[in-house]
N, C-alpha and C positions, 0 to 999 in steps of 0.2 A: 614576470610581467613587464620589467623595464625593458628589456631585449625585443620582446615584441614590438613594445613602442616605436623601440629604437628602428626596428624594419620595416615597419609602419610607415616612420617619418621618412626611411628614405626611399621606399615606394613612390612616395608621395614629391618628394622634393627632388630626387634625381631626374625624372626625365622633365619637369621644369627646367632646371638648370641646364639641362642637356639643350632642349630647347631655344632657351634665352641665349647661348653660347654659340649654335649654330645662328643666331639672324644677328647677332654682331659683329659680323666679320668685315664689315665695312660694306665699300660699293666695289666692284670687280672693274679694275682694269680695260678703258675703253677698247674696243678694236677697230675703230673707226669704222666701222658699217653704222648706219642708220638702221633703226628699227621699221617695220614699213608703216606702222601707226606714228610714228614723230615726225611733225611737221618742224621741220627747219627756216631759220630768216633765210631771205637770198640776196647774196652780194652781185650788185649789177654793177657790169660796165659803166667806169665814171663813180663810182659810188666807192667808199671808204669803210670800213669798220673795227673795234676795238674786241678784242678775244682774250676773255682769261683764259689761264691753263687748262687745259682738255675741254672749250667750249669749241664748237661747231660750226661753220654757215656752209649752205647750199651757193653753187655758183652759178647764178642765174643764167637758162639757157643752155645749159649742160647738165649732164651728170654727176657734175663733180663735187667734190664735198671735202672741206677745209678745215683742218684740227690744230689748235697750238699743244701743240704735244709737251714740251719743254725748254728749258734754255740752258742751253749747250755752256755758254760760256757770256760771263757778265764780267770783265776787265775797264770798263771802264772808268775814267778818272771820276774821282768822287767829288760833288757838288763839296767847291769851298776848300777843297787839294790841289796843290800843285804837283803838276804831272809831269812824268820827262815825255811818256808817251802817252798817246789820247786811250788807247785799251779798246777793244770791241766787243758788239754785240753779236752773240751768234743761236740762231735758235732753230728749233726743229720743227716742218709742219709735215701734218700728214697730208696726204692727198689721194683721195678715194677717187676712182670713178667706175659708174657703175656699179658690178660684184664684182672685180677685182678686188686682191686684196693692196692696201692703205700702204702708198708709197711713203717712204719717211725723207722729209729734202731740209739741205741745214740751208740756211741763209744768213748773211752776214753783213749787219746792217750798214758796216764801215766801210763798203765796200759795193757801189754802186749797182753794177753788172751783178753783184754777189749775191744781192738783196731779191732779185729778181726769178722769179719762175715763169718761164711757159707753160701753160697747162698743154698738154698733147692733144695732138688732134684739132686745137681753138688757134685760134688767133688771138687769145687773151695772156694778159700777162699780172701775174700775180706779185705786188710789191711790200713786202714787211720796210714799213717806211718809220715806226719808233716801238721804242721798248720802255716802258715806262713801269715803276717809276725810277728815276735815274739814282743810279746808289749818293749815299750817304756817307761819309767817312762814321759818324758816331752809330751807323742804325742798320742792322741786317735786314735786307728784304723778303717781308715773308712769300710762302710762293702764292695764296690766293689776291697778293694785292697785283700779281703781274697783271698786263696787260699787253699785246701785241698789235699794233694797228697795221693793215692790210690794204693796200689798196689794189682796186682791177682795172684795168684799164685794156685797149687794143693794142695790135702786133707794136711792136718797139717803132 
């Protein structure tokens, strides 16, 4: 009679678990396409915005569509250190347009000309103008506290 039980319960308890195990695998891996039900903000000309990691904006007027995908590289000198050199910021956006697939562009915010995208086809110019928050000698940055501000503006 215990045996029974015993395949009973995992009749009963296995494809639960099975289940529970399959919808926590987290969230998948953006591709940067837009869903065509998600409405997006839209960054206009003159206009500024702040992006956490794998957050989104539409570029107003276009097709195009802006992802902070990562940061490449965070060297810089820590609030309250002395530095022999300043270190740089470098980080990766994606940039969608249309169904095209999601171009990946490093930008480097030490570096003026670096910092800057053309979007193709526009006469707009896409500027990663800070990285916040700026490190810390005592405290690691965790990645949801990034922030990447962007600004759009016309031809150079």
């Amino acid at each position: 009679m215990r045996q029974i039980w015993g395949l009973h319960a995992l009749a009963f308890f296995l494809p639960a678990a099975l289940l529970a195990a399959c919808g926590s695998g987290g969230t998948p891996p953006s591709t940067g396409r837009v869903a065509s039900s998600e409405q997006l903000a839209a960054l206009a000309p003159g206009g500024a915005v702040d992006l956490a990691l794998g957050e989104r904006i539409a570029v107003a007027q276009t097709d195009a569509v802006l992802r902070f995908v990562r940061v490449v590289e965070d060297s810089r000198c820590p609030t309250g250190v002395d530095c022999v050199w300043a270190g740089r910021a470098v980080v990766e956006l994606g940039v969608r347009r249309g169904d095209a697939a999601e171009a990946l562009v490093e930008l480097d915010l030490s570096q003026v000309e670096r910092a800057r995208h053309v979007l193709a086809g526009t006469e707009l110019v896409v500027t990663a103008t800070a990285l916040e928050p700026h490190p810390q000698a005592d405290r690691a940055i965790r990645p949801e506290e990034r922030r990447l501000r962007l600004e759009l503006s016309g031809a150079r």
